[in-house]
N, C-alpha and C positions, 0 to 999 in steps of 0.2 A: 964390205960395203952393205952386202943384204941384211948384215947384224945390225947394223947403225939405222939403217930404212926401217925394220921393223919393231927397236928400240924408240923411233921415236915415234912409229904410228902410234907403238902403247902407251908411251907417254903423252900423246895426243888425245888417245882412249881417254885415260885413266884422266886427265885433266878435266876433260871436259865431262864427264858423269862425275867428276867429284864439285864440279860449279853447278850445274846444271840442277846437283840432288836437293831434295828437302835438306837445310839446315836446323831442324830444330830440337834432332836429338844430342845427348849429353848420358855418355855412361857412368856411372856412378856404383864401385867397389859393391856387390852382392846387391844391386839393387836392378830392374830390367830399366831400359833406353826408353826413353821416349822419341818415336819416331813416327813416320811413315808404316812401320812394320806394326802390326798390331801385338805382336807377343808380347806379353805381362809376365810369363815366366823366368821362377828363381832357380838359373840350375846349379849343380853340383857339382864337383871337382870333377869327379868323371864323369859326368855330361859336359863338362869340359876338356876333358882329356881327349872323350871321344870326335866335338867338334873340332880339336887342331886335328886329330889320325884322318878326318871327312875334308878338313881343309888343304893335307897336305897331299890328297890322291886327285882328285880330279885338275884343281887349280894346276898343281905343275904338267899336270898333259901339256899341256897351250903356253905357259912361260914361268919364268924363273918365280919363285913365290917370296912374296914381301912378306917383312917379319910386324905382326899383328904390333908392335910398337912402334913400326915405321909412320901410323896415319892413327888420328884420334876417331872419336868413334861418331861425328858427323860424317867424317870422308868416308869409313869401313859402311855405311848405311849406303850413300849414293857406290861406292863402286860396286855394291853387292846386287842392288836392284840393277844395274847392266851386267853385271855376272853370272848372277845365279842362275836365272833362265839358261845359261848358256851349257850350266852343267847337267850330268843326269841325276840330280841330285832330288829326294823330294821336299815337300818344302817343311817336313817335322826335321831334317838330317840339315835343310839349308838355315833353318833358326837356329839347329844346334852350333853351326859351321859361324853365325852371327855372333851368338853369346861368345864363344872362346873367341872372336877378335877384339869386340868390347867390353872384354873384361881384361884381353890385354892391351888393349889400345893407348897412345899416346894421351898423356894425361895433358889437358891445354892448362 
């Protein structure tokens, strides 16, 4: 029962920062999102590599980790600005942790 209560609080979470976010970025293969987030930065395979290794240590402390193709890269922008904050992440490691999910995010 307390799996199911705190399954759907996060699904409650993760809903309402994903309506609530700026919709106006769009990721686009080696190109940076335009969003909320001010980075214009083009990274590299391993600074992508590095952002899933940053993605996948702190996110799973707290709950099970969605796979960066689960959510196109409007949704990956709003769950990030209620996320990030939340990690001890700083914010050159929390762009990095951006770019590897919009570069593999759901293609709409």
């Amino acid at each position: 029962m307390k799996k199911i209560c705190t399954l759907a609080a996060l699904s409650a979470t993760v809903f309402f920062l994903v309506n609530c976010s700026n919709k106006t970025g769009k990721a686009i293969s080696g190109k940076p999102a335009t969003s909320h987030f001010t980075d214009t930065t083009v990274y590299t395979p391993a600074q992508l590599n590095e952002g899933m290794a940053l993605y996948k240590a702190p996110c799973a402390e707290c709950h099970k980790l969605h796979a960066a193709s689960e959510f196109n890269a409007n949704d990956w922008d709003g769950i990030l600005v209620g996320m990030l904050p939340r990690t001890h992440l700083s914010k050159s490691d929390g762009l990095t942790v951006r770019a590897y999910l919009l570069a593999n995010a759901k293609k709409d």
